[in-house]
DOTILO-753648 format. One record per residue: residue number from 1; residue in three letters; x, y, z of N, C-alpha, C, O, CB in turn. Coordinates in pm, whole numbers, plus 50000, padded with zeros to 5 digits. Glycine has a CB too. Layout:
BEGIN
+-----+---------+-------+-------+-------+-------+-------+-------+-------+-------+-------+-------+-------+-------+-------+-------+-------+
: num : residuo :  n_c1 :  n_c2 :  n_c3 : ca_c1 : ca_c2 : ca_c3 :  c_c1 :  c_c2 :  c_c3 :  o_c1 :  o_c2 :  o_c3 : cb_c1 : cb_c2 : cb_c3 :
+-----+---------+-------+-------+-------+-------+-------+-------+-------+-------+-------+-------+-------+-------+-------+-------+-------+
: NUM :     ALA :     X :     Y :     Z :     X :     Y :     Z :     X :     Y :     Z :     X :     Y :     Z :     X :     Y :     Z :
...
+-----+---------+-------+-------+-------+-------+-------+-------+-------+-------+-------+-------+-------+-------+-------+-------+-------+
END
This chain:
BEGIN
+-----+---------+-------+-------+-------+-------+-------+-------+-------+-------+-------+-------+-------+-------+-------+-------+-------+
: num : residuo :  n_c1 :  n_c2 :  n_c3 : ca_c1 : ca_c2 : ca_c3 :  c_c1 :  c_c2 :  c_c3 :  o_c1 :  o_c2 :  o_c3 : cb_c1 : cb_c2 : cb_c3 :
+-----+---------+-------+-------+-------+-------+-------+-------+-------+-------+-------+-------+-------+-------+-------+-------+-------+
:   1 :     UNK : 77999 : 69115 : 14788 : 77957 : 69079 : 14656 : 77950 : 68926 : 14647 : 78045 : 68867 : 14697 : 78053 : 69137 : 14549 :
:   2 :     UNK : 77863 : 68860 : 14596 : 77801 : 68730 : 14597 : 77932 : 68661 : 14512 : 78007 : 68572 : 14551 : 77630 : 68724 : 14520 :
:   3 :     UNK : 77933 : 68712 : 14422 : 78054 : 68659 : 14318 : 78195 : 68601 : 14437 : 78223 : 68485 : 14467 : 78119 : 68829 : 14191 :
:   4 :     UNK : 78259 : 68728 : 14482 : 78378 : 68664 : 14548 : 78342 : 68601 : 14623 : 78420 : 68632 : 14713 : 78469 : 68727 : 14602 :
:   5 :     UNK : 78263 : 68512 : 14674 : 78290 : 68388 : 14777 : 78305 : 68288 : 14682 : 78383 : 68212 : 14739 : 78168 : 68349 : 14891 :
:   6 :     UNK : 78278 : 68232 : 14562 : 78239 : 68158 : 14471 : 78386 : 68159 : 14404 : 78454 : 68058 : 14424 : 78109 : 68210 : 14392 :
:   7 :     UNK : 78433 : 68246 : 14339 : 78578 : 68250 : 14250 : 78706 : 68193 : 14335 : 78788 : 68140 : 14261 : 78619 : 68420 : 14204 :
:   8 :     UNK : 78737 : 68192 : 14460 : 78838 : 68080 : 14477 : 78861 : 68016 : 14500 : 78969 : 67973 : 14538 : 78891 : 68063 : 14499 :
:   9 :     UNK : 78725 : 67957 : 14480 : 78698 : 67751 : 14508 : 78815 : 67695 : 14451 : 78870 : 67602 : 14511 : 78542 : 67654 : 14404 :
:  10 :     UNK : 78879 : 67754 : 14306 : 79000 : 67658 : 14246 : 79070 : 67657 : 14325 : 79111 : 67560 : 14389 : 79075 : 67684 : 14131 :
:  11 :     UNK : 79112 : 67833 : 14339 : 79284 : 67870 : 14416 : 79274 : 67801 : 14531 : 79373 : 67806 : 14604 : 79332 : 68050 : 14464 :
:  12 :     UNK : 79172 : 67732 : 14571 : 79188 : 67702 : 14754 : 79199 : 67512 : 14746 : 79223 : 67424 : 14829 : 78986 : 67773 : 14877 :
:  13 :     UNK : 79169 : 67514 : 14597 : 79175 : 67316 : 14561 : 79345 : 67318 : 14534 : 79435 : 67244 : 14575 : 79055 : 67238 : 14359 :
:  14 :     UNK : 79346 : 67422 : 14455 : 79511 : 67390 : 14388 : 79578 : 67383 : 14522 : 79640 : 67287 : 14567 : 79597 : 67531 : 14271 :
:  15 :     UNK : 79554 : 67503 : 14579 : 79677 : 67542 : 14709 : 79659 : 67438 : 14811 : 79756 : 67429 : 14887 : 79655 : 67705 : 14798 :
:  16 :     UNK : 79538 : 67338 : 14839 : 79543 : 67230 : 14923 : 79617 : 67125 : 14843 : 79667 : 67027 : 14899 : 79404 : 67187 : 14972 :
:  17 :     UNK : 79622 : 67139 : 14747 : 79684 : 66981 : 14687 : 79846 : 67017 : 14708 : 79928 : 66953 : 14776 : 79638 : 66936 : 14478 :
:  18 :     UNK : 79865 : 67126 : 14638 : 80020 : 67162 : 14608 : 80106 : 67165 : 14774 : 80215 : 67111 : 14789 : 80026 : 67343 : 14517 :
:  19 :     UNK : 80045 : 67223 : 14864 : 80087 : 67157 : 15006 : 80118 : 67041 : 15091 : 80181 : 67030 : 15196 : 80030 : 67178 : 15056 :
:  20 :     UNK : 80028 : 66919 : 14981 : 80012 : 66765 : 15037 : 80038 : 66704 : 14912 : 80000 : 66588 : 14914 : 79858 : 66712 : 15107 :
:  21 :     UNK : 80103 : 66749 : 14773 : 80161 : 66635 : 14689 : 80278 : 66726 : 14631 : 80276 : 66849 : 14635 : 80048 : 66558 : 14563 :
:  22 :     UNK : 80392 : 66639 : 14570 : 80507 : 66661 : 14548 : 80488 : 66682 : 14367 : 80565 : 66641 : 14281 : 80604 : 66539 : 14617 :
:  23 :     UNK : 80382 : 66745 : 14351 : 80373 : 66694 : 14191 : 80304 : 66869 : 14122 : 80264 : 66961 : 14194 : 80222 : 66510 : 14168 :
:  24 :     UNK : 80306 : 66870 : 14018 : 80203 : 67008 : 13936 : 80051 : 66959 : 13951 : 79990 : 66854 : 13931 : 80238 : 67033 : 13730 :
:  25 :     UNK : 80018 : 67103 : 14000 : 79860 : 67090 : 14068 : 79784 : 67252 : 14006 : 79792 : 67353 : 14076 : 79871 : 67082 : 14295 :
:  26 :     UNK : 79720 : 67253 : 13882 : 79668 : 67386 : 13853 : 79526 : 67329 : 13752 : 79479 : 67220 : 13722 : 79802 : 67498 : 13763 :
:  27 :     UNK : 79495 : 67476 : 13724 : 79316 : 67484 : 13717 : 79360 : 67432 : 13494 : 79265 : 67400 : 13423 : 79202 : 67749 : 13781 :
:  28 :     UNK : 79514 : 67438 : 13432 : 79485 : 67401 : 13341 : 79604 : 67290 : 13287 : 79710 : 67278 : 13349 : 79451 : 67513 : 13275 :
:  29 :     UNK : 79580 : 67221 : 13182 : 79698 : 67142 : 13163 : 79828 : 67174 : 13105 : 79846 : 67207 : 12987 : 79664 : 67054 : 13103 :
:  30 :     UNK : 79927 : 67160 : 13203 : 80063 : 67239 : 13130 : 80100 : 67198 : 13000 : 80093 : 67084 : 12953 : 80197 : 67220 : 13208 :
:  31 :     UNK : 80150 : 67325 : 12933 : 80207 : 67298 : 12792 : 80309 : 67186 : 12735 : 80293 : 67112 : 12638 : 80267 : 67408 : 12763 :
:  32 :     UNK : 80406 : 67195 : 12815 : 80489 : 67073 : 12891 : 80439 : 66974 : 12966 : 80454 : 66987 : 13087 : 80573 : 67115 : 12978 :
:  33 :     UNK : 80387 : 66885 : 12930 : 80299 : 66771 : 13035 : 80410 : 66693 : 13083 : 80477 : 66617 : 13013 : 80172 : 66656 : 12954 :
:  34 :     UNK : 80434 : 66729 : 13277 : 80543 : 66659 : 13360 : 80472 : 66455 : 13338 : 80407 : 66390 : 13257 : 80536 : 66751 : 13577 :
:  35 :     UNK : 80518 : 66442 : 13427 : 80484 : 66267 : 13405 : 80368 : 66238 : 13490 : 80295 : 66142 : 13465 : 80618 : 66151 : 13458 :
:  36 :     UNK : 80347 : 66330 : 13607 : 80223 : 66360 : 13663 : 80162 : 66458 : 13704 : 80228 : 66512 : 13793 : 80210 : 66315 : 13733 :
:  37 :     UNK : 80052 : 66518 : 13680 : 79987 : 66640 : 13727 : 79876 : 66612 : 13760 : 79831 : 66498 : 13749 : 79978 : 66741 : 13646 :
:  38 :     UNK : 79791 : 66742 : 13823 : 79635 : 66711 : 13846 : 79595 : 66875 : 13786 : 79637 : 66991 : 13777 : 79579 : 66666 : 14048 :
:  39 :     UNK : 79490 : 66792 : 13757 : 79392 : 66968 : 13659 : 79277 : 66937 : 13782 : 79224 : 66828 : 13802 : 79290 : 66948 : 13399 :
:  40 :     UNK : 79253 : 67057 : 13858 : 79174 : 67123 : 13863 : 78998 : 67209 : 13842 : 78966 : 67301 : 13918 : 79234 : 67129 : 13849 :
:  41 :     UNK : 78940 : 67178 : 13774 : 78827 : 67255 : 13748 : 78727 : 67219 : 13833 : 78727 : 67123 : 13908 : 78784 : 67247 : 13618 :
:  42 :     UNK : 78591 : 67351 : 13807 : 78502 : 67401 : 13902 : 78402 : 67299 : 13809 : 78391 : 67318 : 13688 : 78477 : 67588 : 13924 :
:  43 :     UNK : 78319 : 67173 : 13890 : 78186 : 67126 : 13757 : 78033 : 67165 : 13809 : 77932 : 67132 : 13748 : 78177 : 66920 : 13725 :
:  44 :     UNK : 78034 : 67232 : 13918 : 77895 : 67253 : 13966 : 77903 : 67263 : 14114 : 78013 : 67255 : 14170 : 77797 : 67139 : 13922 :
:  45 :     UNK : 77801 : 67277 : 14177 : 77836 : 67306 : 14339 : 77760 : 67393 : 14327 : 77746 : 67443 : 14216 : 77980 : 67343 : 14408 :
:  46 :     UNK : 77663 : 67453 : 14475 : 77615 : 67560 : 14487 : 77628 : 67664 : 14651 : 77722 : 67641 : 14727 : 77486 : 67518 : 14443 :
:  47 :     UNK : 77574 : 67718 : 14668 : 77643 : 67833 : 14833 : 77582 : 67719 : 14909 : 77495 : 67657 : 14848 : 77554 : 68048 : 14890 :
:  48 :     UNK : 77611 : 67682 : 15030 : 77545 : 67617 : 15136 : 77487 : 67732 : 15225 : 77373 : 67711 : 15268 : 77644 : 67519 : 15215 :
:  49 :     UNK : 77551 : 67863 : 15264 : 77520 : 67924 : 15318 : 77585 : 68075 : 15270 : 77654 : 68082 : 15169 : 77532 : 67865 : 15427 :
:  50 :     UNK : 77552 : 68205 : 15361 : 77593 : 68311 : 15282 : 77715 : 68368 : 15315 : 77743 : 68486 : 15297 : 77503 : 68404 : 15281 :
:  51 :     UNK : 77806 : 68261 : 15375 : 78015 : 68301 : 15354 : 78029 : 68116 : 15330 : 78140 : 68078 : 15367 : 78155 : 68395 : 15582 :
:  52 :     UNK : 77962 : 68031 : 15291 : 78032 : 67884 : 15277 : 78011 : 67866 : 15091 : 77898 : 67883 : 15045 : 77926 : 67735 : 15394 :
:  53 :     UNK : 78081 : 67844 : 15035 : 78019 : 67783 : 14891 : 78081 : 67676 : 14873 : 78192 : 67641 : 14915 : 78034 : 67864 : 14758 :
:  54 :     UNK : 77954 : 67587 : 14764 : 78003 : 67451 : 14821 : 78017 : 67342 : 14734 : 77950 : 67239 : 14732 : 77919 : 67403 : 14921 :
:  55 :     UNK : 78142 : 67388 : 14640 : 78149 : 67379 : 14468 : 78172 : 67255 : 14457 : 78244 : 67206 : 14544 : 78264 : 67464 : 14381 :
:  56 :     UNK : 78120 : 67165 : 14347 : 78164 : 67079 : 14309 : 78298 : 67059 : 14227 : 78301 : 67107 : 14114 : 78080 : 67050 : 14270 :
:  57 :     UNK : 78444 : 66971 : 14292 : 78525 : 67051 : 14216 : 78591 : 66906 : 14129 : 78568 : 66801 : 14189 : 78641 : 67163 : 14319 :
:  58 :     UNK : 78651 : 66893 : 14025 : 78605 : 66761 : 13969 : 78815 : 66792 : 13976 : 78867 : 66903 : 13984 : 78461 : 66737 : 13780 :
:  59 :     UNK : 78893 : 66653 : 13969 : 79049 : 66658 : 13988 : 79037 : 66562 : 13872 : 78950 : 66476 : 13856 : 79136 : 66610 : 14149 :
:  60 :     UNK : 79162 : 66596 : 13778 : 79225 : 66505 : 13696 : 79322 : 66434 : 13702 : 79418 : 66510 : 13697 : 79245 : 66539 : 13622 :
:  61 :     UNK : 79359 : 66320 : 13711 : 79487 : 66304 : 13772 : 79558 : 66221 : 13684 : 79532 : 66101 : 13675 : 79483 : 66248 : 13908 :
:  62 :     UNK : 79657 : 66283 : 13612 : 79730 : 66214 : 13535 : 79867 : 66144 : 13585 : 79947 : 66211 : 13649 : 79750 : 66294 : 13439 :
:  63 :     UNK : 79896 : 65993 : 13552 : 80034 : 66006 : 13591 : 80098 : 65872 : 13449 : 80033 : 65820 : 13358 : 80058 : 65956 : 13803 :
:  64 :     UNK : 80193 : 65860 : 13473 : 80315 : 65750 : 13336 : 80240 : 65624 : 13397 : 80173 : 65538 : 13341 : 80564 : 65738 : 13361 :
:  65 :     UNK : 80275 : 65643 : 13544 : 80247 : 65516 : 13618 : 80127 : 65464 : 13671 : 80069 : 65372 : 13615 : 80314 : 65514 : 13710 :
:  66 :     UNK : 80081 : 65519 : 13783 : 80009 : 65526 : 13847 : 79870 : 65606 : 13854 : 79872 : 65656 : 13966 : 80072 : 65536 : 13908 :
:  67 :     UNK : 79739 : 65646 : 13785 : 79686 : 65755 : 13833 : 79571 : 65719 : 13910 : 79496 : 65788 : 13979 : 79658 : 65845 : 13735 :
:  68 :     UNK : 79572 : 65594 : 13882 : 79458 : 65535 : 13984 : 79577 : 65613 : 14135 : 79557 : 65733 : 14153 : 79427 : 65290 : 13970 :
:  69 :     UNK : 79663 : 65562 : 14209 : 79712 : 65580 : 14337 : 79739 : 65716 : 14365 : 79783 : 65751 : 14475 : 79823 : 65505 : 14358 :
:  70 :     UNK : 79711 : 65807 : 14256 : 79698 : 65961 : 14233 : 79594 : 65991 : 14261 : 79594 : 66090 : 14334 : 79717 : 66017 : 14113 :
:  71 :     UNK : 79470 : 65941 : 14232 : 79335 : 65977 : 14250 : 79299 : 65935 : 14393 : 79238 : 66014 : 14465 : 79243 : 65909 : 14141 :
:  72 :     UNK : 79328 : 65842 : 14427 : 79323 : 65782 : 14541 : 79385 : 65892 : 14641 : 79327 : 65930 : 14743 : 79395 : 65646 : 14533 :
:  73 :     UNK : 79480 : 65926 : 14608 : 79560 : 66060 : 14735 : 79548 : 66176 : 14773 : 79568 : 66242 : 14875 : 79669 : 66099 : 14723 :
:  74 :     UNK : 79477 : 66203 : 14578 : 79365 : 66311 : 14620 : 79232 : 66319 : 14719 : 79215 : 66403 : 14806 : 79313 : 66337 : 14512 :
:  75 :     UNK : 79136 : 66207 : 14684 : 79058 : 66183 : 14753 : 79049 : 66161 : 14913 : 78958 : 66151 : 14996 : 79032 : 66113 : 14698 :
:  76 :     UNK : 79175 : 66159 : 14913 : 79271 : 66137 : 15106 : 79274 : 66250 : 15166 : 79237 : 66269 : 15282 : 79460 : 66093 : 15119 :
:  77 :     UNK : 79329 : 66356 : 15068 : 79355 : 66493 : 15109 : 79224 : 66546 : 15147 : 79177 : 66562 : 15260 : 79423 : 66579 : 14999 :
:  78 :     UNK : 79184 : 66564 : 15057 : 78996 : 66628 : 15069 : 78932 : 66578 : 15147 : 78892 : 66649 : 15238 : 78892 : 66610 : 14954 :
:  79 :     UNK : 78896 : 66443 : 15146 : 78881 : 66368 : 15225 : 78893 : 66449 : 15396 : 78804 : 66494 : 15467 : 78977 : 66262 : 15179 :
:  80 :     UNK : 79015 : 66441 : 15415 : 79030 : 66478 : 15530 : 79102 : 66622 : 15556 : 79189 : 66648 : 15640 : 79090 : 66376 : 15583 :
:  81 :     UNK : 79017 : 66743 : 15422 : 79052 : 66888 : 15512 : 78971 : 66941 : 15554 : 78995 : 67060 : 15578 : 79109 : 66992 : 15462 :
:  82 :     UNK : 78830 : 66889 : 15587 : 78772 : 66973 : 15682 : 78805 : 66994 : 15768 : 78874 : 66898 : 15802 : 78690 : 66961 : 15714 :
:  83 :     UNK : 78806 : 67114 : 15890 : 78839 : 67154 : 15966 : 78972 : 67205 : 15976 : 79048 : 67191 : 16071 : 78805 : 67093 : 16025 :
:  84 :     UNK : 78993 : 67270 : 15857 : 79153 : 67302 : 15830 : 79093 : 67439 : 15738 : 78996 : 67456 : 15665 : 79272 : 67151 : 15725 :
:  85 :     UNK : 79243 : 67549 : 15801 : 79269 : 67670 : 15704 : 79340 : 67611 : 15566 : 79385 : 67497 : 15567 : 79376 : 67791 : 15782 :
:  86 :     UNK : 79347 : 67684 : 15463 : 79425 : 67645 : 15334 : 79472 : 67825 : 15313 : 79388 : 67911 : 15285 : 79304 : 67552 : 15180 :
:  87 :     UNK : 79610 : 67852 : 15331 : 79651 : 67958 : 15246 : 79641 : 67959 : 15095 : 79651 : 67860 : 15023 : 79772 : 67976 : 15272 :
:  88 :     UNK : 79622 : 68066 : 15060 : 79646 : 68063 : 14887 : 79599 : 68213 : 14842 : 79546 : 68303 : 14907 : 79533 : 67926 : 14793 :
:  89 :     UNK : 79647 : 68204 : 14681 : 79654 : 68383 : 14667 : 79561 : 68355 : 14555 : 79559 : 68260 : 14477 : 79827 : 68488 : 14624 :
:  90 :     UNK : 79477 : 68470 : 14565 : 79360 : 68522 : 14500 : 79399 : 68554 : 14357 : 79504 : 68517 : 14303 : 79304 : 68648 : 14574 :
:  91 :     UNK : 79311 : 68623 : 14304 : 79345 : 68643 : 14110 : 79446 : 68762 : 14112 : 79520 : 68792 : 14019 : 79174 : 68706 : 13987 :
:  92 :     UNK : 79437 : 68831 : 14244 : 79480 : 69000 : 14285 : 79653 : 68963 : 14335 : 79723 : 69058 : 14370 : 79354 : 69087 : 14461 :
:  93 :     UNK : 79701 : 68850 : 14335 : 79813 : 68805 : 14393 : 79845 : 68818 : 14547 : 79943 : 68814 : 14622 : 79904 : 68863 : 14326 :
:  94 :     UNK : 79713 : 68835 : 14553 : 79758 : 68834 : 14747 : 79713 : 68697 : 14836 : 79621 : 68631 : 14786 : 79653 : 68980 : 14846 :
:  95 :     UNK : 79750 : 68665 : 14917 : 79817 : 68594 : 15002 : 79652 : 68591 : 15070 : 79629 : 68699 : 15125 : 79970 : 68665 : 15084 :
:  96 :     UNK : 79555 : 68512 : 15076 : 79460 : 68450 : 15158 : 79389 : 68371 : 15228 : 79381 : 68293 : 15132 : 79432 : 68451 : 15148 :
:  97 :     UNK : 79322 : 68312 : 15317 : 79318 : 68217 : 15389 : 79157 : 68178 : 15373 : 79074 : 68267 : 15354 : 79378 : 68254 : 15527 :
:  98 :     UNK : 79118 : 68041 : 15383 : 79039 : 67999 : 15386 : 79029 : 67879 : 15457 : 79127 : 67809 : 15481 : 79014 : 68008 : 15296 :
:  99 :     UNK : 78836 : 67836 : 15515 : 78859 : 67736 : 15614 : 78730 : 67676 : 15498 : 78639 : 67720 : 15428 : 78840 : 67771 : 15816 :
: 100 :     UNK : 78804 : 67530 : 15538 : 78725 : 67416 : 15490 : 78672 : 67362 : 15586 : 78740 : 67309 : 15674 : 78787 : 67322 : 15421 :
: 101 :     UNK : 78500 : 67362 : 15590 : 78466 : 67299 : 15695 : 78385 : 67154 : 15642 : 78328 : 67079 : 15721 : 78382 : 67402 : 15784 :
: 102 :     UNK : 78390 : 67133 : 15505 : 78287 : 66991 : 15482 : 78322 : 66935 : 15380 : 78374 : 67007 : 15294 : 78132 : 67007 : 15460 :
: 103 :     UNK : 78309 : 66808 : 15356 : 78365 : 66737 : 15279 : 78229 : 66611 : 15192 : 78159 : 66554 : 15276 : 78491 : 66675 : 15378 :
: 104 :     UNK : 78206 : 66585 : 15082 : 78162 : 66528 : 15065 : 78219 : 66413 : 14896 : 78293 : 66460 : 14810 : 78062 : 66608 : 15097 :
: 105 :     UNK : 78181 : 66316 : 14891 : 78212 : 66281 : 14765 : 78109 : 66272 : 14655 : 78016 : 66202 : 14695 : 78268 : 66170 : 14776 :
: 106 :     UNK : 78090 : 66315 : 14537 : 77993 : 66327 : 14482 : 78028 : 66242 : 14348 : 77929 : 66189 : 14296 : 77956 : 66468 : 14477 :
: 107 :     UNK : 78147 : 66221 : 14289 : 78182 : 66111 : 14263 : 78373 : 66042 : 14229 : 78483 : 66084 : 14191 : 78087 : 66107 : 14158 :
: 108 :     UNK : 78304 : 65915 : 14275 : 78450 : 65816 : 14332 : 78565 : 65855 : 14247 : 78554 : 65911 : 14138 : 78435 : 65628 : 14309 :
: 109 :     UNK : 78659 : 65829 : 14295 : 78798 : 65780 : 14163 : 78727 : 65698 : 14086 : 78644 : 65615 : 14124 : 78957 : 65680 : 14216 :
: 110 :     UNK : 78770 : 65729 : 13950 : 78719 : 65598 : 13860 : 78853 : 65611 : 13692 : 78932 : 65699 : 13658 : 78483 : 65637 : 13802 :
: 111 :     UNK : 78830 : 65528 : 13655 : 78941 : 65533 : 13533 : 78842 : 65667 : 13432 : 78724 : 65698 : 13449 : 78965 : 65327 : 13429 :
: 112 :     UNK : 78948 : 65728 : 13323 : 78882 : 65813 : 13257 : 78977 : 65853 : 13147 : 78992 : 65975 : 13132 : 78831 : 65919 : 13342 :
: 113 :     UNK : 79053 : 65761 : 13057 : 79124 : 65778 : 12982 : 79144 : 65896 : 12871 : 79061 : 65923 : 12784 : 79114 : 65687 : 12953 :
: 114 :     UNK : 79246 : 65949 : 12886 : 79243 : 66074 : 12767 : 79281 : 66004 : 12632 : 79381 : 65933 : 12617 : 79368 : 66210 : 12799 :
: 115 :     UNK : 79205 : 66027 : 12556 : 79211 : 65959 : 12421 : 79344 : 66047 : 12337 : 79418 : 66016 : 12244 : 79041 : 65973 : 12334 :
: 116 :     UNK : 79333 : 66137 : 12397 : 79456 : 66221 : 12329 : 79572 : 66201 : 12333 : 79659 : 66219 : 12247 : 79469 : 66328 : 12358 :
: 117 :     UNK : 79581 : 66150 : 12472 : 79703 : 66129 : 12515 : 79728 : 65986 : 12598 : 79729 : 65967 : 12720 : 79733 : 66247 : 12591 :
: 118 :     UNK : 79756 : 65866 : 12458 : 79744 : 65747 : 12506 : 79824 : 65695 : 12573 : 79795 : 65587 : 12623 : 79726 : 65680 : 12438 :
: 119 :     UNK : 79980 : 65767 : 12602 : 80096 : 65710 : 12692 : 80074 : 65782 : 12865 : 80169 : 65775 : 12943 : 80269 : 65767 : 12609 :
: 120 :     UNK : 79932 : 65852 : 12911 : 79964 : 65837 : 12997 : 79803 : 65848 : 13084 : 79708 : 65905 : 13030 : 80082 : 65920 : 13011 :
: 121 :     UNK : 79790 : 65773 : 13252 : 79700 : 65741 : 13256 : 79627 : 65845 : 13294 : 79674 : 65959 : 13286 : 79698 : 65648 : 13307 :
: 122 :     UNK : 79493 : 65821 : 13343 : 79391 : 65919 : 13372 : 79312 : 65854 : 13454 : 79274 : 65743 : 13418 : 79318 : 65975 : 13259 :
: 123 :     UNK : 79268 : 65909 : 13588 : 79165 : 65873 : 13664 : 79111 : 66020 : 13707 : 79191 : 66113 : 13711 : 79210 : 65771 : 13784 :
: 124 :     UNK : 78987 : 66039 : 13735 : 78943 : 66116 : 13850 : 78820 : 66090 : 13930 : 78757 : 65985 : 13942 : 78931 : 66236 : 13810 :
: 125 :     UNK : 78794 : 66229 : 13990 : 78703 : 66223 : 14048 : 78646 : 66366 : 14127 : 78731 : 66453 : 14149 : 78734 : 66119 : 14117 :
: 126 :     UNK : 78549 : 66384 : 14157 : 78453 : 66468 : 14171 : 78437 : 66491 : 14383 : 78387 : 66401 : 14450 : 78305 : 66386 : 14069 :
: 127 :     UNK : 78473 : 66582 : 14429 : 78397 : 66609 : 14524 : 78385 : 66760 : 14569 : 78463 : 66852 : 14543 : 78438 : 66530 : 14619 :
: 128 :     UNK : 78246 : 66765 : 14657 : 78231 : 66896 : 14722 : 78270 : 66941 : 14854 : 78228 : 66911 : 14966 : 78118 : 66920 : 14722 :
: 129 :     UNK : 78341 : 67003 : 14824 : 78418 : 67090 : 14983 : 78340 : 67262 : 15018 : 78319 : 67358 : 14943 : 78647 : 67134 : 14937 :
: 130 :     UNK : 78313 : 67238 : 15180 : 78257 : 67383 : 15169 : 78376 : 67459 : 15225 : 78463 : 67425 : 15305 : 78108 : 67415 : 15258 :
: 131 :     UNK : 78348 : 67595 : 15142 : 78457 : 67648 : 15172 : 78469 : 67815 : 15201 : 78479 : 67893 : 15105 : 78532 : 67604 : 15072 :
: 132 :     UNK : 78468 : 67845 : 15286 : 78460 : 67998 : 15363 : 78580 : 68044 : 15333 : 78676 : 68022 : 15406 : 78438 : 68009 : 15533 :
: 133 :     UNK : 78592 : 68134 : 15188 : 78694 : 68272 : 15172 : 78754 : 68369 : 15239 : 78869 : 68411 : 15253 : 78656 : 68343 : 15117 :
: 134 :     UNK : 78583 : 68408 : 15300 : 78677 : 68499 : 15401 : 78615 : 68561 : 15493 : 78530 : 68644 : 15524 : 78751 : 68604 : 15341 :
: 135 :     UNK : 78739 : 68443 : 15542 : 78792 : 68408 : 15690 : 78885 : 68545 : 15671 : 78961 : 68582 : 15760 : 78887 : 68226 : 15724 :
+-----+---------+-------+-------+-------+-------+-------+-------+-------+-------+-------+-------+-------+-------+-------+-------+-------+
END
């Protein structure tokens, strides 16, 4: 089905970040906002091929201190997981694997202040990873 290659572009962003940062990494913003997190969401992207999809996935990165050097670490990670499996569990709670084979930036870290929330910072940024479900 065309659909499941497409639906765990998040689970496979969250589960690469939450492996390579010490911080809350999910698709929404916690109710409790820790002092740093990253949100997650899907902004566009399309299949490269018919098991690769090749989503545009946009990271928020909030921190008290720092979110420029947040955005920046994201962009490190991604940056450099092509050619890497990422475990992570599906909507079904099971346990799945996926390979990232491409990396692109579609756009930089840049400042992006939440007006809502003026005590803490905001940077992100935008890139496309292709990404084969299932493996």
């Amino acid at each position: 089905m065309p659909g499941n290659t497409r639906k765990p572009a998040i689970s496979v962003a969250v589960a690469l970040l939450t492996a390579n940062l010490d911080i809350d990494v999910g698709s929404r913003v916690p109710t409790k906002r820790p002092d740093s997190f990253v949100r997650v969401a899907r902004t566009g992207g399309s299949r490269i091929n018919a098991v690769t999809d090749g989503p545009w996935l946009t990271f928020e990165c909030y921190a008290l201190d720092s979110a420029e050097a947040l955005a920046l670490r994201v962009s490190e990670i991604c940056e450099s997981a092509p050619s890497s499996f990422v475990d992570y569990m599906n909507d079904d709670g099971t346990m799945r694997q996926a390979w990232i084979s491409s990396y692109a930036e579609v756009g930089a870290p840049a400042e992006n202040p939440d007006l809502d929330v003026p005590d803490q910072d905001r940077w992100t940024l935008t890139v496309e990873l292709g990404i084969s479900s299932n493996v």
